[in-house]
C-alpha positions as CSV (number, residue, x, y, z in Angstrom):
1,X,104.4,113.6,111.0
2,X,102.8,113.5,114.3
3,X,103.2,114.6,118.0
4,X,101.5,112.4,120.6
5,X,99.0,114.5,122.0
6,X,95.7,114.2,123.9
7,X,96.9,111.1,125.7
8,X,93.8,111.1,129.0
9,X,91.3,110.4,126.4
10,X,93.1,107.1,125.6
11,X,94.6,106.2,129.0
12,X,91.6,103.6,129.8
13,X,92.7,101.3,126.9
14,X,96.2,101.2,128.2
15,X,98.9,99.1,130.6
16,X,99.5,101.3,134.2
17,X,102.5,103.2,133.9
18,X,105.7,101.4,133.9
19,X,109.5,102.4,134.5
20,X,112.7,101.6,132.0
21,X,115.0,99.2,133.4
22,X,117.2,100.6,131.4
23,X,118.2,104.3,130.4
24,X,120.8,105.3,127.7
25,X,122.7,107.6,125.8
26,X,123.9,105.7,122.6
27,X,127.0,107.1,120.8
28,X,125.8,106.6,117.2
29,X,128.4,108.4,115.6
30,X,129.0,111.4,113.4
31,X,128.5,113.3,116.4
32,X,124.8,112.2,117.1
33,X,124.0,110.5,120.9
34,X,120.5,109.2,121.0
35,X,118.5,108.3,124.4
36,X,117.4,105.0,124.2
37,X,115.2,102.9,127.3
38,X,114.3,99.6,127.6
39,X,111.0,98.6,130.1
40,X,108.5,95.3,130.3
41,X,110.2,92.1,130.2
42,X,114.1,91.9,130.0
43,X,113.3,88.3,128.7
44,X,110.2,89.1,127.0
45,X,109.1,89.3,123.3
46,X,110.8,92.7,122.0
47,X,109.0,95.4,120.3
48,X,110.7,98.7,119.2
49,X,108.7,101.2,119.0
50,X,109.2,104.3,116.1
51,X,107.9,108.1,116.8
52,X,106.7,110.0,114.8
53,X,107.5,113.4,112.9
54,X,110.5,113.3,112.2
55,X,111.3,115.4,115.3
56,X,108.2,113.8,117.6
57,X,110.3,112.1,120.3
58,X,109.3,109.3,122.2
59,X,106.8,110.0,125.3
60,X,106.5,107.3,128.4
61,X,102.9,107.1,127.4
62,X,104.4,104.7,124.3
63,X,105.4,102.0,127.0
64,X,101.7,101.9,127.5
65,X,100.3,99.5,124.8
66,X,102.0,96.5,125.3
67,X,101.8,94.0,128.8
68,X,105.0,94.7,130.0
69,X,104.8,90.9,131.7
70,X,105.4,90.0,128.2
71,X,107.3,92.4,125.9
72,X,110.4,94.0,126.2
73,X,109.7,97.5,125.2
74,X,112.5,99.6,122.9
75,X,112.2,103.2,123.0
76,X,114.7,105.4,121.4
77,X,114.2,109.8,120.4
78,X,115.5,109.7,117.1
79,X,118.9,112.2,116.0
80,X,117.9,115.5,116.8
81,X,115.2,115.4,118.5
82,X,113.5,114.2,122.1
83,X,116.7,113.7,124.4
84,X,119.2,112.7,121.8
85,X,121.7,115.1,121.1
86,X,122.6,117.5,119.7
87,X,119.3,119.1,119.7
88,X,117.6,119.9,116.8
89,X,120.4,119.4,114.3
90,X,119.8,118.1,110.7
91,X,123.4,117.0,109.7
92,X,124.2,113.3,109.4
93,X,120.1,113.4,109.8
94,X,118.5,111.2,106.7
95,X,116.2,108.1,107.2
96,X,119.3,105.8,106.2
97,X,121.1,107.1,109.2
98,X,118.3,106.3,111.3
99,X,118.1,102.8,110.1
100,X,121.2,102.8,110.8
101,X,120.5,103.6,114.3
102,X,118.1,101.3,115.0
103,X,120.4,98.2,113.6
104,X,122.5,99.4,116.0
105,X,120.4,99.0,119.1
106,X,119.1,95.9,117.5
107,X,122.7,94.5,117.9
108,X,123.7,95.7,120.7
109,X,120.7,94.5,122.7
110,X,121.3,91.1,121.1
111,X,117.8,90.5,119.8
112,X,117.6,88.8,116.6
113,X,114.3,89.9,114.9
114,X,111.6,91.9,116.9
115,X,108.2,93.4,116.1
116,X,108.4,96.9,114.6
117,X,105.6,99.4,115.8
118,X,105.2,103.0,114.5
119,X,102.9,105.7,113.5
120,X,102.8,108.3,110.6
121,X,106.2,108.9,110.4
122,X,107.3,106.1,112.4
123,X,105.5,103.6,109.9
124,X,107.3,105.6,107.4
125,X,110.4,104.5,109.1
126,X,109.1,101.1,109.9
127,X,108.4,100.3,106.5
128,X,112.1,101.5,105.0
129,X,113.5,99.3,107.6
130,X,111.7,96.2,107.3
131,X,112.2,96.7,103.7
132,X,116.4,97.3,104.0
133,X,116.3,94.5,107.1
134,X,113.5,92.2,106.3
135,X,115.1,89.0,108.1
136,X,114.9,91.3,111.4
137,X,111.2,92.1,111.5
138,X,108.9,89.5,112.6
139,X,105.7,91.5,112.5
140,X,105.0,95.0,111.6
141,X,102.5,97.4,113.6
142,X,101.3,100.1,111.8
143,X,98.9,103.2,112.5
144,X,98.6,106.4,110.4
145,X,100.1,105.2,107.6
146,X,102.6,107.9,105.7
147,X,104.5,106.8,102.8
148,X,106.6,110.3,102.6
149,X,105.1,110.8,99.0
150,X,104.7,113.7,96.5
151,X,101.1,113.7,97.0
152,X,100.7,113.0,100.3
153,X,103.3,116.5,101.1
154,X,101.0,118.0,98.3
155,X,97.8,116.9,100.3
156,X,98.6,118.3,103.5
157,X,101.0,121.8,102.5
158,X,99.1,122.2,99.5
159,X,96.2,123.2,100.8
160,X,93.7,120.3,100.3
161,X,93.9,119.5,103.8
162,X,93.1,122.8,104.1
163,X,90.2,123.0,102.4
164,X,88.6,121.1,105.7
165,X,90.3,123.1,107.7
166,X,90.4,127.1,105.7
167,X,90.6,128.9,109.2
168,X,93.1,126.6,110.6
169,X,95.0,126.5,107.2
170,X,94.8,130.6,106.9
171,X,97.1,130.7,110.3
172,X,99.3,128.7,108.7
173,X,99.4,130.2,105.4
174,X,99.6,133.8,107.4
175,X,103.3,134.5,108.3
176,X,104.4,134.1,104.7
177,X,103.8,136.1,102.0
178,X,101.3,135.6,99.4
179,X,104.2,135.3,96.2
180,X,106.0,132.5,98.3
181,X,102.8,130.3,99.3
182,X,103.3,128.0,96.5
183,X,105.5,126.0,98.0
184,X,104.6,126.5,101.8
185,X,107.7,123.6,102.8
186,X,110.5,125.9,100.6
187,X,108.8,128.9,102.3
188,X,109.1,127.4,106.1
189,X,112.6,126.1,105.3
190,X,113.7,129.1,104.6
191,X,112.6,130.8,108.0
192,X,113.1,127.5,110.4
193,X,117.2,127.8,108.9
194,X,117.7,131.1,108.9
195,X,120.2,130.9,111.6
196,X,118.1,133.4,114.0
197,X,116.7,131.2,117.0
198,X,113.7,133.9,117.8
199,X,112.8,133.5,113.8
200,X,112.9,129.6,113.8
201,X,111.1,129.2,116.9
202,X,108.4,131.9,116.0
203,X,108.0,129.9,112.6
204,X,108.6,126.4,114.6
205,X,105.7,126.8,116.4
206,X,103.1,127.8,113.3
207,X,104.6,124.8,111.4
208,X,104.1,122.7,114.3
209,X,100.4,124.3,115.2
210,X,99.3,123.9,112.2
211,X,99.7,120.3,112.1
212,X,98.3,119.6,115.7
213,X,95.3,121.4,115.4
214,X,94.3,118.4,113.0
215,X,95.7,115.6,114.3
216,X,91.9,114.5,116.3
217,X,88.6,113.4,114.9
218,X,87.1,115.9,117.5
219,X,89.6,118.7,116.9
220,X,88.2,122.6,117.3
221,X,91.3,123.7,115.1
222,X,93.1,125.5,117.8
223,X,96.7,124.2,117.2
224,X,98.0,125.5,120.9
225,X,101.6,126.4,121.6
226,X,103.7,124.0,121.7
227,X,107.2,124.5,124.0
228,X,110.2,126.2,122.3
229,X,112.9,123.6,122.5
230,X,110.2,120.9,121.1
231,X,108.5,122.5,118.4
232,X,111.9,123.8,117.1
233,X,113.2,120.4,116.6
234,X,109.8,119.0,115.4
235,X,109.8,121.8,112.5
236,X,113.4,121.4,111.6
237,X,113.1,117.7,111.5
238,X,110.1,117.2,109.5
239,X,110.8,120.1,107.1
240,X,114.4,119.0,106.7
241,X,113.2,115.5,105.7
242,X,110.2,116.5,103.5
243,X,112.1,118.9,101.5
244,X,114.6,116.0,101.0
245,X,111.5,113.8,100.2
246,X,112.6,111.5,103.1
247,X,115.7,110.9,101.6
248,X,114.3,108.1,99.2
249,X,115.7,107.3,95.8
250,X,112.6,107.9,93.8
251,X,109.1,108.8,94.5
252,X,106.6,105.8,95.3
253,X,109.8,104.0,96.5
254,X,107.8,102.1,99.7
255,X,105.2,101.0,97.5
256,X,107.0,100.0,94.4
257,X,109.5,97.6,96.9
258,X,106.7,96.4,99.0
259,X,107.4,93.0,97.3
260,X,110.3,92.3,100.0
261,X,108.1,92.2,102.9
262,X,105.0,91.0,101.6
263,X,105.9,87.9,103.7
264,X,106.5,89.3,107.0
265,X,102.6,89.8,109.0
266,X,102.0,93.0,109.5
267,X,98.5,94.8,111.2
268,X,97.8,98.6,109.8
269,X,95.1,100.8,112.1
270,X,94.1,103.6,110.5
271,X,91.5,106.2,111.2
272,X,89.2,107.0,109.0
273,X,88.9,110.8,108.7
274,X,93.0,111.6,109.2
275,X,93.0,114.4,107.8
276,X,97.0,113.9,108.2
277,X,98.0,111.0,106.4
278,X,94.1,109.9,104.6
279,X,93.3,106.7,104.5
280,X,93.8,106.2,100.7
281,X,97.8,105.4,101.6
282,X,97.1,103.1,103.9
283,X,94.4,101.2,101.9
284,X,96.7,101.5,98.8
285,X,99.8,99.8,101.4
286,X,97.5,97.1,102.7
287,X,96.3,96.4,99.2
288,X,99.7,95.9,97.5
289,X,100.9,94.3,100.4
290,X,98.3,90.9,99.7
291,X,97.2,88.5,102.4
292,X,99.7,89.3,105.1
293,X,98.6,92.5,105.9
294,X,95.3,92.7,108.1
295,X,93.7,96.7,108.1
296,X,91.7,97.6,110.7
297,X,89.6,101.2,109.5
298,X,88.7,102.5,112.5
299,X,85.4,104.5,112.1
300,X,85.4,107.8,114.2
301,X,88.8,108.6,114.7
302,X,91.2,110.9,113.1
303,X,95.4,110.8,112.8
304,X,96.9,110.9,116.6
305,X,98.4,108.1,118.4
306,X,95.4,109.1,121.3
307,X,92.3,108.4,119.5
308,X,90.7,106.5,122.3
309,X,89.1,103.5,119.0
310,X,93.2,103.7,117.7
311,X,94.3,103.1,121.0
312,X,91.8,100.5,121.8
313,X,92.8,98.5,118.5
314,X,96.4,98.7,119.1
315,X,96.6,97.8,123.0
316,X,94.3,94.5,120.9
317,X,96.5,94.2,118.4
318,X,99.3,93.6,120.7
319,X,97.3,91.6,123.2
320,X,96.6,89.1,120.4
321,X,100.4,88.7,119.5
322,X,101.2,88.5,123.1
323,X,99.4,85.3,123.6
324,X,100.6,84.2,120.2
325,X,103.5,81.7,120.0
């Protein structure tokens, strides 16, 4: 889950614009090449930083919250999706293939252990990682937490969500018919891989209004349109991995294994009226987690990367590890 979206409303919290120093395409195998930059500090403190969706991409606006005099900045669009290539595809595309990928830029970068940064889906992904690399993650940064749960796929395609949201949630719910809107994810699936582009991209872009017409504490519901090309590989993506249930071995997984990184620090902002990924998960997380984990509820602010009081805390949060030693 999410898009970054919004992103003026947030700009006076962040660092001035700053350019990669490096730009590449990494051959990751199994016919997957994934864009991956590198900006800030060639010598600094790295910080990879995970998008969310699956299927987001990475935007320049994510070099943004973290003094590039001190960090060295990892970006990377995840297989399928952003830049990486090929575009949209869903073979060799699980979460253990994009842990995978980012051991692989871990390594060949040369970093040892670096602080791990991502939102909704990307502190999905964070968390998975730390958990299947723990002796590589020095710190964990988390916003919007998503723990790619039964219930949390329940909340938001179910229709509780909706239930804030009925006219926003009545768009959604209108392209498919009324005998197949049990199961609104089997019902999108089956239009988003029907092998007709127009039909994928007209269903693409509900599945991916539907979601961004929520994403802000100040929302009006109007999801917008998002490009073809982009909301095609967002809907694929993030259908692809929530019919698979992220690919985990059992529901409850993150949670149930959260005893393997209760040692590493980690800092979780969250907004309190997501109406995305509710702040239940990610007081459940912080509360399993024990002393190491610091949650920061931040009070009028809803799911998106953009919320000028998420963007404030995080460009903090990183401020106050930049000057740590």
């Amino acid at each position: 889950m999410d898009k970054f979206s919004g992103q003026k409303s947030a700009v006076q919290y962040l660092y001035p614009p700053v350019e990669p120093f490096d730009r590449q395409m990494m051959d990751v195998g199994d016919g997957h090449k994934i864009y991956v930059e590198q900006s800030g500090n060639p010598r600094g403190k790295p910080v990879v930083v995970l998008h969310g969706g699956p299927g987001g991409g990475c935007s320049p606006a994510m070099r943004r919250y973290f003094d590039p005099k001190v960090f060295r900045i990892v970006l990377f669009d995840q297989r399928g999706c952003g830049r990486s290539k090929p575009h949209a595809s869903v073979e060799a595309n699980t979460t253990w293939h994009l842990v995978a990928d980012i051991e692989r830029i871990r390594e060949s970068f040369g970093i040892d252990s670096w602080i791990v940064f991502g939102g909704s889906w990307g502190a999905t992904l964070a968390l998975i990682y730390a958990q299947a690399h723990p002796d590589r993650v020095s710190q964990l940064v988390l916003r919007g937490v998503f723990m790619m749960t039964r219930s949390e796929l329940d909340w938001f395609y179910g229709g509780a969500a909706g239930k804030f949201w009925p006219e926003t949630w009545d768009r959604f719910q209108e392209p498919i018919p009324e005998q197949e809107r049990g199961d609104m994810i089997a019902a999108y699936h089956k239009r988003l891989f029907s092998g007709d582009r127009a039909v994928e991209t007209t269903y693409a872009k509900a599945w991916s209004a539907w979601e961004n017409a929520v994403a802000t504490v100040h929302s009006s519901g109007a999801g917008g349109d998002s490009p073809a090309d982009y909301a095609r590989a967002f809907a694929r993506l993030e259908n692809h991995y929530f019919t698979h249930a992220g690919f985990l071995d059992y529901d409850g997984q993150i949670l149930d294994q959260i005893d393997r990184i209760a040692h590493i620090p980690a800092t979780i902002v969250q907004g309190r009226f997501d109406m995305i990924c509710p702040p239940h998960t990610a007081y459940r997380l912080a509360k399993a987690w024990g002393p190491n984990a610091d949650l920061r509820m931040i009070p009028v602010a809803g799911h998106a990367l953009s919320e000028p009081g998420i963007s404030a805390e995080l460009v903090g949060v990183m401020d106050r590890l930049a000057r740590a030693r």
